[in-house]
CHARMM-style PDB file with segment names, atoms N, HN, CA, C and O in Angstrom:
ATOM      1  N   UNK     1      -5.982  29.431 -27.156  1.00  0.00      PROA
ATOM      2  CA  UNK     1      -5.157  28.246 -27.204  1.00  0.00      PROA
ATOM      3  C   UNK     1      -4.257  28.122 -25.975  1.00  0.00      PROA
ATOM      4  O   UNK     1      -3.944  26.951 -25.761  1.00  0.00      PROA
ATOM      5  N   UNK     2      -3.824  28.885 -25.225  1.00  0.00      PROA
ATOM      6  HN  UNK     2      -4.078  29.836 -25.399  1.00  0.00      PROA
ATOM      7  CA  UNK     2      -3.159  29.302 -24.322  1.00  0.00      PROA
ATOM      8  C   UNK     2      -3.772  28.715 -23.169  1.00  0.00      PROA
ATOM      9  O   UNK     2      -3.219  27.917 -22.413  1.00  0.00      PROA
ATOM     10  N   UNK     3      -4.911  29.138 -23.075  1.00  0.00      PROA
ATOM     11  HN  UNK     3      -5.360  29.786 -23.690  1.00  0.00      PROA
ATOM     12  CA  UNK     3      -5.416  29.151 -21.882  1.00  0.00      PROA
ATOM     13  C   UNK     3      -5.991  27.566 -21.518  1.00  0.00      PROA
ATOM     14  O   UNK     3      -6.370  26.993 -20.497  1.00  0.00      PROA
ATOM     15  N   UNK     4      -5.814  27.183 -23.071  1.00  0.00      PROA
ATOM     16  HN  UNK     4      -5.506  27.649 -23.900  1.00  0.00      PROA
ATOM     17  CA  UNK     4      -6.895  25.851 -23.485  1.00  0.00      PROA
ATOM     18  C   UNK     4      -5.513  24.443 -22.624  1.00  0.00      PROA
ATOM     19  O   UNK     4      -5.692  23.481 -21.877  1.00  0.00      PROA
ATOM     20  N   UNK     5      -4.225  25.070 -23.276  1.00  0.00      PROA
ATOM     21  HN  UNK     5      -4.080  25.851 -23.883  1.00  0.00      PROA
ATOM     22  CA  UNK     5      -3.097  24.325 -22.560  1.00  0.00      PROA
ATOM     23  C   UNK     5      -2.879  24.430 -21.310  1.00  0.00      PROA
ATOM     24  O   UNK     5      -3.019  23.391 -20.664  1.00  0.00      PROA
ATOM     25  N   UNK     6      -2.528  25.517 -20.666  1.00  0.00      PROA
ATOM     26  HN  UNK     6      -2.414  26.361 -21.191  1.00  0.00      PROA
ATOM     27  CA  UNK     6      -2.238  25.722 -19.191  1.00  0.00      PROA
ATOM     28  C   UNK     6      -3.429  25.435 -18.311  1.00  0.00      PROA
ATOM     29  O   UNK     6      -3.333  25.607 -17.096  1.00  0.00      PROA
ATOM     30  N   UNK     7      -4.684  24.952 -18.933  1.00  0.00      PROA
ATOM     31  HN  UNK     7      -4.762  24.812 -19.920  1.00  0.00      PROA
ATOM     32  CA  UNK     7      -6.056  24.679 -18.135  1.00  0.00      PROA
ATOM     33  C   UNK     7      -5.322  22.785 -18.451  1.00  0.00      PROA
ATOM     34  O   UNK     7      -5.572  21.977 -17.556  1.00  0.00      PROA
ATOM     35  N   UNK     8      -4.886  22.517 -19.103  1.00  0.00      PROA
ATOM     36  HN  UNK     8      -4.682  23.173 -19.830  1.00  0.00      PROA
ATOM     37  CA  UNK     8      -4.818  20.921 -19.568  1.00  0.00      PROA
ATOM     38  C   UNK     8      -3.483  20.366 -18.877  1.00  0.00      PROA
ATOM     39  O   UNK     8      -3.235  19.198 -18.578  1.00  0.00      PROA
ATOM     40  N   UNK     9      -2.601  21.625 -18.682  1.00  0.00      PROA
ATOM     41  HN  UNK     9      -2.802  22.574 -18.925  1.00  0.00      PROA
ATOM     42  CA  UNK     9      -1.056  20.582 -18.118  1.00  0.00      PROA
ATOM     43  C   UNK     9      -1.468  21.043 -16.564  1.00  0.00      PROA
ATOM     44  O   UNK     9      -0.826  20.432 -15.710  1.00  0.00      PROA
ATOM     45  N   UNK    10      -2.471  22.057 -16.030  1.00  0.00      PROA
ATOM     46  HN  UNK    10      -2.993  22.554 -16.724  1.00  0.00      PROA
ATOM     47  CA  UNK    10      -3.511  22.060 -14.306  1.00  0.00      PROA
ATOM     48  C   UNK    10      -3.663  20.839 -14.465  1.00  0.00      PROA
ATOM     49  O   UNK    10      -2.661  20.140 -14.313  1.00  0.00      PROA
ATOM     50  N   UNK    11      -4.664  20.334 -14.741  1.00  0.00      PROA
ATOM     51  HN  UNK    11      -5.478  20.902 -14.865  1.00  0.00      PROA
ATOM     52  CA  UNK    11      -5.210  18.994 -15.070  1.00  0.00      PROA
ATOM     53  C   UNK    11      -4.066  18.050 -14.775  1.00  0.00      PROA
ATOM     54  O   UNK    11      -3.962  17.693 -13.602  1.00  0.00      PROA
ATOM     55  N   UNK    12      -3.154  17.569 -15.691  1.00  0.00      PROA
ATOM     56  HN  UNK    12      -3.239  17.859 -16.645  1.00  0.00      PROA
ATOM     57  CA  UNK    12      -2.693  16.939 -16.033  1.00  0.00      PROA
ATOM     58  C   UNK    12      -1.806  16.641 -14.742  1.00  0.00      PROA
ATOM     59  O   UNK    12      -1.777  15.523 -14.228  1.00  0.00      PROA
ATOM     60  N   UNK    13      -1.058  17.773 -14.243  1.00  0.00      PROA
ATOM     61  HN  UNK    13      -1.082  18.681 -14.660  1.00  0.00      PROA
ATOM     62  CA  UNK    13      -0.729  17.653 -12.356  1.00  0.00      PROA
ATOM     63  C   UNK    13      -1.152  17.288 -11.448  1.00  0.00      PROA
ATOM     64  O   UNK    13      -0.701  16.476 -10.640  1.00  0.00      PROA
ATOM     65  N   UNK    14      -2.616  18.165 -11.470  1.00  0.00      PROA
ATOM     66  HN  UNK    14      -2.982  18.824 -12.126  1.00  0.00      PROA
ATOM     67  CA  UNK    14      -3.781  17.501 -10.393  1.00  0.00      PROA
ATOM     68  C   UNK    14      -3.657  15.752 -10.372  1.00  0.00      PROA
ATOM     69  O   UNK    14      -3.327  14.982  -9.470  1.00  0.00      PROA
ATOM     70  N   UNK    15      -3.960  15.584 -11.395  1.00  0.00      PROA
ATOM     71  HN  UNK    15      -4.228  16.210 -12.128  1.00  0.00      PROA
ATOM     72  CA  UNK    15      -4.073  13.772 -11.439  1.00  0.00      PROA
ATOM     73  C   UNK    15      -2.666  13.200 -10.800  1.00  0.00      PROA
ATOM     74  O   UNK    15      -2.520  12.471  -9.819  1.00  0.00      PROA
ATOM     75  N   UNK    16      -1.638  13.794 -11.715  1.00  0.00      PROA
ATOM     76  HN  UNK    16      -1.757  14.386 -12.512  1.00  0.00      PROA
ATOM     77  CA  UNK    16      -0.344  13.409 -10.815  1.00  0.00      PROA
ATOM     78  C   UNK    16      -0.404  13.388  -9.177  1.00  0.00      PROA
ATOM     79  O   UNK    16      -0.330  12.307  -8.593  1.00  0.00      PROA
ATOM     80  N   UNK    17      -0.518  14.417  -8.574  1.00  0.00      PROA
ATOM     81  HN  UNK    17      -0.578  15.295  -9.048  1.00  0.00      PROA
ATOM     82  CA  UNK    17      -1.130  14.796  -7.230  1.00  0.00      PROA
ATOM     83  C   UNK    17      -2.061  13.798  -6.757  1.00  0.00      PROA
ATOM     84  O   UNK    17      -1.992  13.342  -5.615  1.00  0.00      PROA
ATOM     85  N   UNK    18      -2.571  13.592  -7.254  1.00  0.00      PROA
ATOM     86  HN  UNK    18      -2.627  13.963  -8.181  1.00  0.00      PROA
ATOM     87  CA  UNK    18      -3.735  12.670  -6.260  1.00  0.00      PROA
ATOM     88  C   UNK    18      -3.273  11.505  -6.612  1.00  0.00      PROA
ATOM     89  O   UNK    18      -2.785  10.800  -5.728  1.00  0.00      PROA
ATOM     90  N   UNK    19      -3.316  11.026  -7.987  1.00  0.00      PROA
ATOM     91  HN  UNK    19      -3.712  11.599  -8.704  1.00  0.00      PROA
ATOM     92  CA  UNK    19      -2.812   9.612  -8.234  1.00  0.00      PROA
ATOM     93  C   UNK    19      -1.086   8.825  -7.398  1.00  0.00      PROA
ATOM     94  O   UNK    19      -0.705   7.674  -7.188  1.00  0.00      PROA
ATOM     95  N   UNK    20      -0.599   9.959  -7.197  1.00  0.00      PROA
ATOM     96  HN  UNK    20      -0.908  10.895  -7.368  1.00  0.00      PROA
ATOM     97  CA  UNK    20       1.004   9.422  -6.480  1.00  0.00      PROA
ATOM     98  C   UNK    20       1.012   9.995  -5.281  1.00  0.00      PROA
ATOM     99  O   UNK    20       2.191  10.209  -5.000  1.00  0.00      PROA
ATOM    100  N   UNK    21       0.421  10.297  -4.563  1.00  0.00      PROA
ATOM    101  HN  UNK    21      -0.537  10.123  -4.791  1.00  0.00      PROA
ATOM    102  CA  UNK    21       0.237  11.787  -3.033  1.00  0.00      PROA
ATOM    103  C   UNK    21      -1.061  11.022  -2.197  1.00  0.00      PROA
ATOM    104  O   UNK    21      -1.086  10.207  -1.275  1.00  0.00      PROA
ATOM    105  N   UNK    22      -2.092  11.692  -2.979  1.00  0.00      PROA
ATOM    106  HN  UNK    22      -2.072  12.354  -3.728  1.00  0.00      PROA
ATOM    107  CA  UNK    22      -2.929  11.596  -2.244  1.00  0.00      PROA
ATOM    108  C   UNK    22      -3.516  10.337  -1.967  1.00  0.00      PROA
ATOM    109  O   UNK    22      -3.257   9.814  -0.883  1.00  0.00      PROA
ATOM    110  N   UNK    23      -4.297   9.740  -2.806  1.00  0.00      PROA
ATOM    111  HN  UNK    23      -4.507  10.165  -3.686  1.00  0.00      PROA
ATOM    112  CA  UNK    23      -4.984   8.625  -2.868  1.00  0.00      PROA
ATOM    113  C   UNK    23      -4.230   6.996  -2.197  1.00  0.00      PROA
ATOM    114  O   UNK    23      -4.948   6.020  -1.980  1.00  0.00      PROA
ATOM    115  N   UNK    24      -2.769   6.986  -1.961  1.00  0.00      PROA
ATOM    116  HN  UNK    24      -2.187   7.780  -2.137  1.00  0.00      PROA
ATOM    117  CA  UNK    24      -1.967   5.842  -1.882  1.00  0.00      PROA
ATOM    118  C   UNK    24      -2.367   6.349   0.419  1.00  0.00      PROA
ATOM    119  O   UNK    24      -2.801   5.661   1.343  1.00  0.00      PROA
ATOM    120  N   UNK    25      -1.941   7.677   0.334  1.00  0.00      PROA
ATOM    121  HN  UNK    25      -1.589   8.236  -0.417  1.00  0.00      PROA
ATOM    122  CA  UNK    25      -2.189   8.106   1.807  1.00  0.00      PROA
ATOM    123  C   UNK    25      -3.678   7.701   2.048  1.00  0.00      PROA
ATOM    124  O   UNK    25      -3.698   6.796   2.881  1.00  0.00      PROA
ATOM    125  N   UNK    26      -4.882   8.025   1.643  1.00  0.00      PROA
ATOM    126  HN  UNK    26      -4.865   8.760   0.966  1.00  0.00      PROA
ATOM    127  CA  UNK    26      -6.297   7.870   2.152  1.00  0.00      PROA
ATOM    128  C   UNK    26      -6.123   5.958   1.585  1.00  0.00      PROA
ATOM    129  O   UNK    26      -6.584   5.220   2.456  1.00  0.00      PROA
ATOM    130  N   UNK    27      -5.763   5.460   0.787  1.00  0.00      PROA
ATOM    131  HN  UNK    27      -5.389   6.059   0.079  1.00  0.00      PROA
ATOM    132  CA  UNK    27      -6.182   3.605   0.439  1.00  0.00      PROA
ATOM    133  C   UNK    27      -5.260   3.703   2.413  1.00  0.00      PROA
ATOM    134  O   UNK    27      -5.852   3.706   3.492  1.00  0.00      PROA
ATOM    135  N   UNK    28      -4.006   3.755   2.204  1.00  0.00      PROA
ATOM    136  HN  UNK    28      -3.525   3.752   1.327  1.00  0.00      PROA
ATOM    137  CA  UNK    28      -3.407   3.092   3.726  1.00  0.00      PROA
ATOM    138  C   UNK    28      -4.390   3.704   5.033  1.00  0.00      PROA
ATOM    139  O   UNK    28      -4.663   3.050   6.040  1.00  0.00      PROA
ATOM    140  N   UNK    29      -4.625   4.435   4.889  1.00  0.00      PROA
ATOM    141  HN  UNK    29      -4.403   4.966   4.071  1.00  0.00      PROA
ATOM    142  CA  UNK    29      -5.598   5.041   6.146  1.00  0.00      PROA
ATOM    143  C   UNK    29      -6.265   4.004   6.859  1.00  0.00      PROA
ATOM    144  O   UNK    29      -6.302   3.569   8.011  1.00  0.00      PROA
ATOM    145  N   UNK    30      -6.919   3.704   5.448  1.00  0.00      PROA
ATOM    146  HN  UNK    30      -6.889   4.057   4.513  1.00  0.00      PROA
ATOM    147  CA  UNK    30      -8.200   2.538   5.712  1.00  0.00      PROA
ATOM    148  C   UNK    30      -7.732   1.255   5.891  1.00  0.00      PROA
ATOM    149  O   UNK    30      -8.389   0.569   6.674  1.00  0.00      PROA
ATOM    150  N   UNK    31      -6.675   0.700   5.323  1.00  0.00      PROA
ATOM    151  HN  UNK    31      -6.142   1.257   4.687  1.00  0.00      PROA
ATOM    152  CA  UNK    31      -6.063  -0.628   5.646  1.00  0.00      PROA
ATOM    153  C   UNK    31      -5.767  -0.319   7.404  1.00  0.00      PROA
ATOM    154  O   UNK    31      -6.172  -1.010   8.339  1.00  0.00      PROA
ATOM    155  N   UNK    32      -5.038   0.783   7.463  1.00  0.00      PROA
ATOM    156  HN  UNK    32      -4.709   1.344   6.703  1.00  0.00      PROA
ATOM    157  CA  UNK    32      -4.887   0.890   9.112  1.00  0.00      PROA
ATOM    158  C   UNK    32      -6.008   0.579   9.717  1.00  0.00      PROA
ATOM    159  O   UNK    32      -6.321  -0.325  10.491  1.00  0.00      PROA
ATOM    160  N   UNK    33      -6.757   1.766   9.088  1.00  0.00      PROA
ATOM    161  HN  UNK    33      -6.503   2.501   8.459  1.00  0.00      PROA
ATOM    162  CA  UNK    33      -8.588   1.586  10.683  1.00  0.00      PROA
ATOM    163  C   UNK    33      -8.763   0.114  10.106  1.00  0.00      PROA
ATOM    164  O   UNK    33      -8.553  -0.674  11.028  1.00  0.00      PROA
ATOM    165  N   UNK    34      -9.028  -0.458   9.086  1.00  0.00      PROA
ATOM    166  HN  UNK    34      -9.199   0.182   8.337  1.00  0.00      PROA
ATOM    167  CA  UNK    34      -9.731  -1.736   9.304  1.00  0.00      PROA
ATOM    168  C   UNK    34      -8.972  -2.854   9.828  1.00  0.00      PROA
ATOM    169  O   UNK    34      -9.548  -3.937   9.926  1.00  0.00      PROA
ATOM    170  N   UNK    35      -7.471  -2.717  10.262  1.00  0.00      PROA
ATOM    171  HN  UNK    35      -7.003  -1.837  10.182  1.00  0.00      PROA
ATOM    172  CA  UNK    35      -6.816  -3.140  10.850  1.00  0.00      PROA
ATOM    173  C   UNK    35      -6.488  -3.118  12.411  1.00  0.00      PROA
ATOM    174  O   UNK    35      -6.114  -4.122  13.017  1.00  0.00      PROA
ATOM    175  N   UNK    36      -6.681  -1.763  13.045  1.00  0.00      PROA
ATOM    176  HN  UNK    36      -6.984  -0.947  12.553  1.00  0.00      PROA
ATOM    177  CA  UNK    36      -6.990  -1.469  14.020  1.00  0.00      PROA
ATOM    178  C   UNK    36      -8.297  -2.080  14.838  1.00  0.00      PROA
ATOM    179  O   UNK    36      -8.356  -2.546  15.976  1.00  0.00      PROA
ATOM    180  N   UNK    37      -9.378  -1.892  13.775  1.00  0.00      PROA
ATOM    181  HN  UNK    37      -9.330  -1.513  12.851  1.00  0.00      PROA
ATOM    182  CA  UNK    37     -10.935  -2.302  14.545  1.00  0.00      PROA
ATOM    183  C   UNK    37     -10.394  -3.792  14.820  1.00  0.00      PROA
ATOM    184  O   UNK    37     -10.562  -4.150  15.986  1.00  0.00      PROA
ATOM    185  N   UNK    38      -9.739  -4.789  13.921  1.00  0.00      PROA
ATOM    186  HN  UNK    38      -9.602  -4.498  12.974  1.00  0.00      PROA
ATOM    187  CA  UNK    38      -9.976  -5.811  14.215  1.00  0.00      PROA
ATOM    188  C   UNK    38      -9.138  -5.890  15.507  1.00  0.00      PROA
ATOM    189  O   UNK    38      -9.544  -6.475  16.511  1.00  0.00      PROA
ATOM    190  N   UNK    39      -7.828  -5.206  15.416  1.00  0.00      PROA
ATOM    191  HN  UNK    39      -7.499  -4.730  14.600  1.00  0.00      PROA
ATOM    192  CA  UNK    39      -7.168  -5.488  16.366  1.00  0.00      PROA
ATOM    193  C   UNK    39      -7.918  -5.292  18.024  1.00  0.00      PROA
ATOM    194  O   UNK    39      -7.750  -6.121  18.919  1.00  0.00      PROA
ATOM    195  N   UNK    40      -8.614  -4.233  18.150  1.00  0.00      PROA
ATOM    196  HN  UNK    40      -8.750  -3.559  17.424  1.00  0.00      PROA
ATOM    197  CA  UNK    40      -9.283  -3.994  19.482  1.00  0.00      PROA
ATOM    198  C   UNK    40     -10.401  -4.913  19.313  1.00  0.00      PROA
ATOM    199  O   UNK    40     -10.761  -5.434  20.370  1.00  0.00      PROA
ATOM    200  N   UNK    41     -11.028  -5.243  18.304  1.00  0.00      PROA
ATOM    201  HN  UNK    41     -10.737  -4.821  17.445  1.00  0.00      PROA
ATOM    202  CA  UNK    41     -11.916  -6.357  18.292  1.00  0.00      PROA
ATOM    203  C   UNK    41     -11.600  -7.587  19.429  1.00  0.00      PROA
ATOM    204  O   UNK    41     -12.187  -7.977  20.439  1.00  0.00      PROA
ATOM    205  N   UNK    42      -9.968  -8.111  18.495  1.00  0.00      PROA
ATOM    206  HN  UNK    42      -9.491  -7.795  17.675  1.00  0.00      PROA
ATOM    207  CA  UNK    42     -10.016  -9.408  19.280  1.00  0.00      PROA
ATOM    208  C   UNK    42      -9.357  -9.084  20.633  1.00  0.00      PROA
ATOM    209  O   UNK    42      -9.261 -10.076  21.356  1.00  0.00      PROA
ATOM    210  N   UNK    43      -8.845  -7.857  21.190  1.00  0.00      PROA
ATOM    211  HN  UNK    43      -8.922  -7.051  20.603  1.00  0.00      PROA
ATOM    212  CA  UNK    43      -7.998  -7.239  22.232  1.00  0.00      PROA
ATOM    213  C   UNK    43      -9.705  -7.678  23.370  1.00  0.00      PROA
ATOM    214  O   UNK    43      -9.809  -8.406  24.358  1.00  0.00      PROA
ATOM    215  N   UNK    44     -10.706  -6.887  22.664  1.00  0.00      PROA
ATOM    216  HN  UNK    44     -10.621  -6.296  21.862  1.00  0.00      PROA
ATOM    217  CA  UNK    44     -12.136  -7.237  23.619  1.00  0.00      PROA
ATOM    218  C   UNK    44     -12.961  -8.479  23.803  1.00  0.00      PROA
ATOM    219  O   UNK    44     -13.685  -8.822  24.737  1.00  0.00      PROA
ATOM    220  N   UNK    45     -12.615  -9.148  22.497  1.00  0.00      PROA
ATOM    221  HN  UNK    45     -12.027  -8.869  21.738  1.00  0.00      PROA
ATOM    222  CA  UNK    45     -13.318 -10.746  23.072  1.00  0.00      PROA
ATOM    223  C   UNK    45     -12.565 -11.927  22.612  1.00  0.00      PROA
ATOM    224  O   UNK    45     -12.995 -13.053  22.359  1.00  0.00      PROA
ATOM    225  N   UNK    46     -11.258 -11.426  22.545  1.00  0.00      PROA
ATOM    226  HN  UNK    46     -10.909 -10.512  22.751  1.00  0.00      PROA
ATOM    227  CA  UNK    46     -10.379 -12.811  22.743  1.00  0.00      PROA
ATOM    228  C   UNK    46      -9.838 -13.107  21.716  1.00  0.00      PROA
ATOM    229  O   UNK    46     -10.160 -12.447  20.727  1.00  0.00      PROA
ATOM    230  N   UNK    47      -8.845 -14.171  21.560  1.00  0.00      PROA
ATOM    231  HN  UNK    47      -8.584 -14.706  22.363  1.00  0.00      PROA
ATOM    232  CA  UNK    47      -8.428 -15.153  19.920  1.00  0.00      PROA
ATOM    233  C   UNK    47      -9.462 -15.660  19.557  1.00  0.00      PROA
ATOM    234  O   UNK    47     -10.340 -15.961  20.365  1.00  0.00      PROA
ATOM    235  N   UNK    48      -9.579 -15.873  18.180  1.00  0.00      PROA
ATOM    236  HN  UNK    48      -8.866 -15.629  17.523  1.00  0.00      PROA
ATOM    237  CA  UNK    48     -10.586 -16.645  17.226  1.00  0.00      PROA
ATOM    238  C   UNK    48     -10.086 -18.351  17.966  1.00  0.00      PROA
ATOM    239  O   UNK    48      -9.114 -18.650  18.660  1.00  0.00      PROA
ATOM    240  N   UNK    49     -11.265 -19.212  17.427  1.00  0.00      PROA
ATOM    241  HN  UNK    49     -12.054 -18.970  16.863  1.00  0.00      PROA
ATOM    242  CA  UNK    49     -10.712 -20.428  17.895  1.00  0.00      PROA
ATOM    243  C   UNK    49     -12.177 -21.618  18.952  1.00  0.00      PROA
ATOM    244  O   UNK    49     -13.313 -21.267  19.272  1.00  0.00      PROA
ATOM    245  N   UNK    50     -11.822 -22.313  19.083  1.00  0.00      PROA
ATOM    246  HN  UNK    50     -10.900 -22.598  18.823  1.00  0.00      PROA
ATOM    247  CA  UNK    50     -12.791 -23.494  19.796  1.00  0.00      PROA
ATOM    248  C   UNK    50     -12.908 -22.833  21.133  1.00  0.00      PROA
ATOM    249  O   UNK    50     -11.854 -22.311  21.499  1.00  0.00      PROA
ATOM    250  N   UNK    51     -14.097 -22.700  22.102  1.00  0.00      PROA
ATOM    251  HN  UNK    51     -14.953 -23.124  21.804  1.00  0.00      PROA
ATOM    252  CA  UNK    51     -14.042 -22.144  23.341  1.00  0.00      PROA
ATOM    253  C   UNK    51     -14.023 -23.204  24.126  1.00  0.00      PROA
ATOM    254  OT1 UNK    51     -13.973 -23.065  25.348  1.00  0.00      PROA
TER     255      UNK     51
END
């Protein structure tokens, strides 16, 4: 029973850990790079718009 709890409140941290830590750091990562690409995107062929 012991082991059955302290294996369940592991658990129960882990998720804390990733759900408030980790996962909010790797979602912004990606808003950055896909923010970045566009940015050197239009840095290499210009403003959007009528040529």
């Amino acid at each position: 029973m012991v082991v059955q709890e302290a294996r369940k409140w592991r658990e129960v941290l882990m998720f804390l850990i990733l759900s408030v830590f980790i996962w909010p750091v790797i979602a912004s990562g990606f808003v950055a790079t896909y923010g970045l690409a566009f940015w050197v995107y239009f840095i290499l062929s210009g403003p959007p718009g009528p040529q």
